[in-house]
C-alpha positions in Angstrom: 107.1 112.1 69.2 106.4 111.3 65.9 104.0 109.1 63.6 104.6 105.1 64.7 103.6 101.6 63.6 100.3 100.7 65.5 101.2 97.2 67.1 100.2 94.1 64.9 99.3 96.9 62.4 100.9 98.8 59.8 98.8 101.7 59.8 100.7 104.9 61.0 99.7 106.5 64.2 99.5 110.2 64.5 100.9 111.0 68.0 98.9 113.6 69.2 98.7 112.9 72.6 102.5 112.9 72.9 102.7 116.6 71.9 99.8 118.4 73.2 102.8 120.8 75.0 104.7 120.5 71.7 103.8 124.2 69.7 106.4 125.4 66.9 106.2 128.1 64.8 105.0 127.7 61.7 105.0 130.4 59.0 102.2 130.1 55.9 105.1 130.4 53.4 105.9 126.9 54.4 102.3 125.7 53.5 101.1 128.3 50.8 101.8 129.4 47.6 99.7 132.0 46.8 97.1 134.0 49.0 94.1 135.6 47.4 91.9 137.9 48.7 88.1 137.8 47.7 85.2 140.7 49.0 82.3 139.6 48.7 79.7 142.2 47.4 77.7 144.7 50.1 74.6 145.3 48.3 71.3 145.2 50.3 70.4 142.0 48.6 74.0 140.4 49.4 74.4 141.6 53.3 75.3 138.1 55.3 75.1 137.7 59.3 78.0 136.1 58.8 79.6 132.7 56.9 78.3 129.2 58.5 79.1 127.6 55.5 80.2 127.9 52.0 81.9 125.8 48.6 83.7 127.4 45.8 84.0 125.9 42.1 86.2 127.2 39.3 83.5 129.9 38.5 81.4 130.4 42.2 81.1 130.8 45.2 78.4 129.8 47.7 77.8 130.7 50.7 75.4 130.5 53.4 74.4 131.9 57.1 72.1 129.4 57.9 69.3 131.5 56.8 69.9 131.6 53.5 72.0 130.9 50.8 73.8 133.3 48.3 75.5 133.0 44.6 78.5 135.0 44.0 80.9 134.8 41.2 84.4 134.0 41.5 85.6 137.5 41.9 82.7 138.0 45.2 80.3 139.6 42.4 76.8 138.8 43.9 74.6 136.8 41.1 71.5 135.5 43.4 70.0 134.2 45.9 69.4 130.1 46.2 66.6 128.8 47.6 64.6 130.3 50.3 63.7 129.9 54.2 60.3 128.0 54.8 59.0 124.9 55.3 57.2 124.4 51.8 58.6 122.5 49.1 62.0 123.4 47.9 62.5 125.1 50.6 64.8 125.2 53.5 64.0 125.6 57.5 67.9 126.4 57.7 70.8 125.9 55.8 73.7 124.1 56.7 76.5 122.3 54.4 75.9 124.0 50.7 77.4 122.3 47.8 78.4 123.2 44.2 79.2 121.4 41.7 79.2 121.8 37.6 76.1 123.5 37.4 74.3 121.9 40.4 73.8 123.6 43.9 72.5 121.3 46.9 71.1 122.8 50.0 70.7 120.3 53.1 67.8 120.9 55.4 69.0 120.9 58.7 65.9 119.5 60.4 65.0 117.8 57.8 67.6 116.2 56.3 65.8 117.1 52.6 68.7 117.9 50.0 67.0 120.6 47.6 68.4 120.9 44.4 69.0 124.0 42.2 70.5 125.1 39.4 73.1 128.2 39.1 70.5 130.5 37.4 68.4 130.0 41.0 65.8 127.2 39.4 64.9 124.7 42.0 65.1 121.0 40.1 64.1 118.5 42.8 63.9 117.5 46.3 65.1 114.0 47.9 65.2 112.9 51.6 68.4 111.8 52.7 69.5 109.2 54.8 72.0 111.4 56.9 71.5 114.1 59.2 73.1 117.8 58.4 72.4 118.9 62.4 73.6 122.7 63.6 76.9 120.5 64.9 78.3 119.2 62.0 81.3 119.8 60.1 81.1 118.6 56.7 79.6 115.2 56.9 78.5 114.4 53.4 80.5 115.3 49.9 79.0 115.5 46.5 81.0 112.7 44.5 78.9 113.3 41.0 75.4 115.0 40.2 73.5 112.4 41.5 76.0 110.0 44.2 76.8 111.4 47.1 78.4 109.8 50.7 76.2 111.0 53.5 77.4 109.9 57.4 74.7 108.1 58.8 74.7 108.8 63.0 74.0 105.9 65.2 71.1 107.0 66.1 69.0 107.3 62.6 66.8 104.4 61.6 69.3 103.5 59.1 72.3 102.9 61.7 73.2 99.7 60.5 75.0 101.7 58.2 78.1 104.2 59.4 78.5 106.0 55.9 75.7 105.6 53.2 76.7 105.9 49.0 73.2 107.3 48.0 71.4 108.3 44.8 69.3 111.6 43.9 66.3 109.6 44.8 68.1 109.1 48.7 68.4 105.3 48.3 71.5 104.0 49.3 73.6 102.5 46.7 76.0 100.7 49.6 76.6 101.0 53.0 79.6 100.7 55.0 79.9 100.1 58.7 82.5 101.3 61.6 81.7 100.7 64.9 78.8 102.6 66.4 79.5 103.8 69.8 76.7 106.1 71.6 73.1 104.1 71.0 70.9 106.0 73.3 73.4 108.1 74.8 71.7 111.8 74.3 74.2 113.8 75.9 76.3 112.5 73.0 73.8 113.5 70.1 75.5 116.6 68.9 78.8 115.2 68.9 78.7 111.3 67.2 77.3 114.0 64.6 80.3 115.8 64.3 82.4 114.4 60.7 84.1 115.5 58.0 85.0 114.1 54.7 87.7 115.5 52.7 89.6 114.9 49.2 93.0 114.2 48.4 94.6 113.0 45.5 91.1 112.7 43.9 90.4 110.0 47.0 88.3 110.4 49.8 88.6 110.4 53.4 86.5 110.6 56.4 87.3 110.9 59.9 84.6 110.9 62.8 85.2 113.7 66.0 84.9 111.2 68.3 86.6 108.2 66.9 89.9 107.8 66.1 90.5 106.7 62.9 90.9 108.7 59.3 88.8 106.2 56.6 89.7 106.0 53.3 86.2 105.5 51.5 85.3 104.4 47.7 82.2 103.6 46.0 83.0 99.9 46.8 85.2 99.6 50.1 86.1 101.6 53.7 89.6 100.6 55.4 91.8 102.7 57.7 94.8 105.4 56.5 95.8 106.9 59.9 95.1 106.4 63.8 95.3 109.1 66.1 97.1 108.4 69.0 95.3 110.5 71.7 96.4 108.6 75.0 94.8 108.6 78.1 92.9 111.8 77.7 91.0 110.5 74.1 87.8 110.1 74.5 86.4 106.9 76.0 83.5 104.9 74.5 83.2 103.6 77.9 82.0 107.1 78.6 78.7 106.4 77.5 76.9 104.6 80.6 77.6 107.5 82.5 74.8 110.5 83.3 74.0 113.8 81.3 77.0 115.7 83.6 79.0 113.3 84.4 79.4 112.6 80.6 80.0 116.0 80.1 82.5 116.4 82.5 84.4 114.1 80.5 83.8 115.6 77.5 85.5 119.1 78.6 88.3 117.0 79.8 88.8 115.1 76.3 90.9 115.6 73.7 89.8 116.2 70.6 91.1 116.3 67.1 88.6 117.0 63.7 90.3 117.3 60.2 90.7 120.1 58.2 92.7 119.3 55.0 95.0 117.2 53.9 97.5 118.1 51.2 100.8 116.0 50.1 103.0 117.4 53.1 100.5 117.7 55.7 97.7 116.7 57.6 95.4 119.9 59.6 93.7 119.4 62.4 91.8 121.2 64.8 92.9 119.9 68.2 90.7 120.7 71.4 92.9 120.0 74.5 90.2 119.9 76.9 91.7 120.1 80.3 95.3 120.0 79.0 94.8 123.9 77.3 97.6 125.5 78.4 97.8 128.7 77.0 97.6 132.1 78.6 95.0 133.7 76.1 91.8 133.8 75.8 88.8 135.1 73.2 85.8 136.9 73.5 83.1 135.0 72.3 79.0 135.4 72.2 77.4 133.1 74.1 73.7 132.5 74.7 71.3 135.3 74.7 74.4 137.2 73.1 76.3 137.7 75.9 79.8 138.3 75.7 82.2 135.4 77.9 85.6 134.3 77.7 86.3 131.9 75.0 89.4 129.4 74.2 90.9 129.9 70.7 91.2 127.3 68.4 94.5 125.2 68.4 95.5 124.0 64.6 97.6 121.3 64.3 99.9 119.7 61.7 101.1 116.6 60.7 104.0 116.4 58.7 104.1 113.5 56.6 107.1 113.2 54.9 108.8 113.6 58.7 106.7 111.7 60.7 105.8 114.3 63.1 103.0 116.2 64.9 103.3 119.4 66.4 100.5 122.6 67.5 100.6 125.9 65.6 102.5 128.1 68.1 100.6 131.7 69.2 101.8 134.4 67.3 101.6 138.7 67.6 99.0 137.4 70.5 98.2 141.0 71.7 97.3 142.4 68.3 96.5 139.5 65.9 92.5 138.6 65.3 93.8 135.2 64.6 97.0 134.4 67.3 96.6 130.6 66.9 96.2 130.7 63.0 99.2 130.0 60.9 101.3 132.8 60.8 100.8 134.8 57.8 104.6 136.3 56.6 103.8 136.3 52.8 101.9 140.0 53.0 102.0 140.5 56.9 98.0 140.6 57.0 96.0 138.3 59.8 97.0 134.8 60.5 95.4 132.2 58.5 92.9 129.6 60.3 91.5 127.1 58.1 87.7 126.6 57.4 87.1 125.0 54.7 89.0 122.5 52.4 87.5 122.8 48.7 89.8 120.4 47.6 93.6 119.2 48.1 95.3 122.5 47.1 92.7 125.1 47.8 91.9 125.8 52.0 89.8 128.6 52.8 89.6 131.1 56.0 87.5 134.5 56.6 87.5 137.3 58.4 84.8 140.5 58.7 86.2 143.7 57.3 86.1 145.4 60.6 88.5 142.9 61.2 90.7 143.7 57.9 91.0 147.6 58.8 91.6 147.3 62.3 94.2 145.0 62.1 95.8 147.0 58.9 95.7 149.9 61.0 97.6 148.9 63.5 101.2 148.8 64.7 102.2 145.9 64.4 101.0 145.3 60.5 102.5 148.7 60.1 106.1 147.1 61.2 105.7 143.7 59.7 108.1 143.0 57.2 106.8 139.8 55.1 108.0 138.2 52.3 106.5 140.1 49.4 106.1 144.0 50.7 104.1 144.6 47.3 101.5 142.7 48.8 101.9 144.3 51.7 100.7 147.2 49.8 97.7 145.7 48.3 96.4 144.4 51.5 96.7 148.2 52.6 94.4 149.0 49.4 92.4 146.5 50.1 91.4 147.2 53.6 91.2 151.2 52.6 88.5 150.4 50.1 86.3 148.6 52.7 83.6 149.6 54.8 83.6 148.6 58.3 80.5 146.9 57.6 80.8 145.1 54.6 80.7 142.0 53.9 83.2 139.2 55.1 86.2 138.9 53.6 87.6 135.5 52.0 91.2 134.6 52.3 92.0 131.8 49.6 95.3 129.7 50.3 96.5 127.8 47.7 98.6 125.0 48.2 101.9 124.3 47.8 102.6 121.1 45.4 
């Protein structure tokens, strides 16, 4: 059940759809070093609906709920707002995937697919059109590699689809091109989801993994060749798929499985696995649906693979009756909610959130109060921490730091 040679091939091949039954428990002291803690700032000004997106650098963070954009310092001090919502110049009809880096914040258009360009004392610099497409759907399907070179996914379906993944300039002119094979053409009742990437860093390289293909890329400025096949058996999805009708193609879809990256870090590989038909556990999530009405939800499913032992297992449930988070990694270093990963800001820094409702219910109940984790003085300052909170502040960050 574990990672194998692909035939004629020596790429490794992540076994995922040999374990979908296979959950383990999995504690976050075996992933994380350190966990930080970081409120974000409830002033009029600062209130967010909630986090769609967000990047951190050594000295911000910014985040975003789609309409608009928001500048805190490293410690969750609110600095400004970025950018505004409109459909004038500079400015953004929602926001999606938000960057920082050095002293340059970009802020995708989602309809658009403008970048706008500011600086972190709020002043707009420039605008360019890009190639790619930052949709509602997406994950993180473009990464900043310098102030002015980016690598933007290109969907099959943009005027540019020649190209899979685009190296572009500050100007949107594409400095190469790279091609994997494009599935979907017409296909609409794909649209959302051939949208649906993520790049990632590790080790200062970069990869990229498409939701619906099966392969993790390793990219450069100059070359694209494979790192990892996941193995995802009969129930992967099937490019075949697409001469079928609108609900016959989504029938399919449900019954899929599924897997979009997280992180990657020296021992692991995170995934986000959707099981489709083959979900098989007895809990369930409240979830907002259209019109905000409330339905019955599936909870996410993370799963790991271990490099250095060749294996792939699912994040067992854990505390399901009281824990906000029962699919998220266990959390026994200050026996606060379960961690479920985000974001990945780089190879050793993975970010989750939570509301502070959340934070104080959960602190308040009787199962944190008989938790014995690791460090019990922590313990105590997640207690502080929640005390000092207002039901209605602000979300809370939880900041997981690697281990080497």
């Amino acid at each position: 059940f574990s990672c194998k040679e692909a035939e004629n091939s020596s790429i490794p091949v992540i076994d995922i759809a040999g374990n979908t039954d296979n959950f383990k428990q999995f504690n976050l002291s075996d992933l994380a070093c350190n966990v930080e803690y970081v409120v974000l700032e409830s002033i009029p000004k600062a209130m967010l609906i909630g986090i769609s997106f967000l990047d951190i650098s050594e000295d911000y963070i910014l985040v975003s709920d789609r309409d608009k954009c928001l500048l805190f310092n490293r410690s969750g001090n609110f600095i400004s707002g970025i950018g505004s919502k409109g459909r004038g110049p500079g400015e953004n009809n929602f926001f999606t995937q938000v960057k920082i880096f050095g002293d340059r914040i970009f802020l995708p258009d989602g309809r658009t697919s403008e970048i706008n360009i500011f600086n972190t004392k709020g002043e707009f610099l420039k605008t360019f059109k890009s190639p790619g497409a930052f949709a509602n759907a997406n994950y993180h399907n473009w990464i900043v590699l310098t102030d002015t070179t980016y690598l933007v996914q290109i969907p099959d379906d943009a005027d540019n689809a020649k190209y899979s993944i685009a190296l572009i300039n500050d100007q949107g002119e594409i400095l190469k091109g790279f091609t994997i094979k494009a599935y979907f053409n017409d296909h609409e009742a794909a649209y959302s989801l051939r949208r649906i990437a993520t790049f990632y860093k590790q080790k200062d390289k970069i990869f990229f993994k498409e939701l619906l293909n099966d392969t993790i890329w390793q990219v450069d400025e100059n070359s694209i060749e494979p790192k990892y096949v996941t193995n995802l058996g009969k129930n992967e999805f099937s490019f075949d798929y697409k001469t079928l009708s609108g609900m016959s193609f989504l029938e399919k879809i449900l019954e899929s499985v599924r897997a979009s990256i997280i992180f990657e870090s020296n021992s692991y590989i995170s995934f986000i696995v959707n099981l489709g038909r083959k979900y098989n556990l007895d809990i369930d999530k409240v979830v907002t649906g259209p019109g905000g009405l409330e339905q019955m939800g599936r909870h996410q499913i993370i799963g790991l693979y271990d490099k250095q032992n060749d294996e792939f297992f699912l994040v067992a449930p854990s505390n399901v009756d009281h824990q906000i988070e029962p699919t998220g990694i266990k959390n026994d270093i200050d026996g606060g909610i379960n961690f479920m990963p985000r974001y990945a800001v780089n190879d050793t820094l993975i970010v989750g959130w939570f509301e502070a409702f959340e934070l104080k219910m959960y602190v308040a109940s009787e199962t944190f109060k008989n938790s014995t984790p690791k460090y019990p003085e922590k313990k105590e300052e997640l207690e502080k921490l929640a005390a000092s909170l207002d039901e209605n502040d602000n979300p809370v960050l939880m900041l997981i730091k690697l281990k080497q």
